[in-house]
N, C-alpha and C positions, 0 to 999 in steps of 0.2 A: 366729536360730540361736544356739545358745549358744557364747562365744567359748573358744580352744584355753586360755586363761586362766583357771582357773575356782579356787575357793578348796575345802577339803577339806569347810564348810558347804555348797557348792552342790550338792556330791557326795552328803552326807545328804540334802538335800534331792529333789534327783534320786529316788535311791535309794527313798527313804521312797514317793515319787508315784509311782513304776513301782509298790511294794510294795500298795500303797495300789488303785492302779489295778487290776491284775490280780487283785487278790482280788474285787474290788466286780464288774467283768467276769464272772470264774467262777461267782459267786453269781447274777447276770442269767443265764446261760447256765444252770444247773441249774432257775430259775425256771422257765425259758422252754421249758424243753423239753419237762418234762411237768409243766405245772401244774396237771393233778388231781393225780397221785401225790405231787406236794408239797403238797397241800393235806391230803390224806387222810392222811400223816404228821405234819403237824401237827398237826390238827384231829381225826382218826379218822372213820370212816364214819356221818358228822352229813346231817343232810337235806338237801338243796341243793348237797351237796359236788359233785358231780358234773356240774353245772349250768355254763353258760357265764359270769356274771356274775363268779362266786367264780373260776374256771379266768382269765376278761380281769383280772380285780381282779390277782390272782397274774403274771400277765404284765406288767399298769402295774407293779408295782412293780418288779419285775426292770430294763423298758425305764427306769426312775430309778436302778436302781443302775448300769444298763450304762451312762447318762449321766453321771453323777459319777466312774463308773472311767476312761471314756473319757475325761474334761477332765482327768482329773490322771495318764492316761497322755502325752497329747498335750503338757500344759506342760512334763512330764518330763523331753521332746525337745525342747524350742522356747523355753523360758523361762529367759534367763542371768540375770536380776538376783534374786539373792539376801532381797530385801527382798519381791519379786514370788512367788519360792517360799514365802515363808512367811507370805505370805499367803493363796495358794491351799493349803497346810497348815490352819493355822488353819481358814479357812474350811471346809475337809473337815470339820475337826474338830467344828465347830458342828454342819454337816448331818448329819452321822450321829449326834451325842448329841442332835440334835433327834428323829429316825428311833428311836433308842433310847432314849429317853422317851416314844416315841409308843406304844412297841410297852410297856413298863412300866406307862403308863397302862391301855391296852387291863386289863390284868393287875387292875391296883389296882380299876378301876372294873367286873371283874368280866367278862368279854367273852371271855374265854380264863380255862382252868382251870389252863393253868403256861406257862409262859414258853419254848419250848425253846432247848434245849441250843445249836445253835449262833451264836442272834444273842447270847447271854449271853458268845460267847467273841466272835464275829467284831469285834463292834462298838466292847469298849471295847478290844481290839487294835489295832483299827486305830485309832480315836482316840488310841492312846497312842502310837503311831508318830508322827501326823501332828503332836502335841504335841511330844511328844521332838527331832523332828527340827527344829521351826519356833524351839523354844527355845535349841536348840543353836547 
């Protein structure tokens, strides 16, 4: 448990991993709830949209963001050493510029016709928090 001691860094930190957390959470949860209707916005009414593989495919990913939101809601609340948050910062930060390279690539190498609008915001958002905060 984190001590009643804490530095104004560990407060960024905190901070940053709830912010960090709850958004990656909300994103699993819109995933998750109708993953055709997120598909078919993304995608548009393409052959197979409607199909179970693409609709589980859409829910694996969501059940990875709700895993990475949930590990840096939980250190959020449980993790006092400073050195230790910004590590699980950093490390956020990888995972999702890896996640948003992945999805970039899809792009470059032709697989999707545009990229949409909201991983182009969420992601280096949240990578820039989880930098921000871990540098601070």
């Amino acid at each position: 448990m984190k001590s009643p001691q804490s530095s104004g860094n560990d407060m960024e930190h905190t901070l940053a991993m709830q912010i960090v957390g709850a958004v990656l959470v909300l994103v699993a949860i819109m995933k998750n709830r109708d993953p055709i209707g997120m598909n078919k916005s993304i995608f548009g009414d393409v052959e197979g949209i409607e199909g179970g593989p693409a609709a589980s495919m859409r829910m694996l990913i969501g059940g990875g963001f709700a895993g990475i939101g949930a590990i840096n809601l939980y250190c959020s609340f449980n993790v006092d050493d400073a050195a230790a948050g910004e590590a699980i910062l950093v490390g956020t930060a990888i995972g999702l510029a890896l996640v948003f390279g992945t999805i970039v690539s899809a792009k470059l190498r032709g697989y999707m016709e545009n990229i949409p609008t909201p991983p182009l915001v969420i992601f280096p958002s949240l990578i820039a928090i989880c930098l921000y905060s871990a540098m601070m």
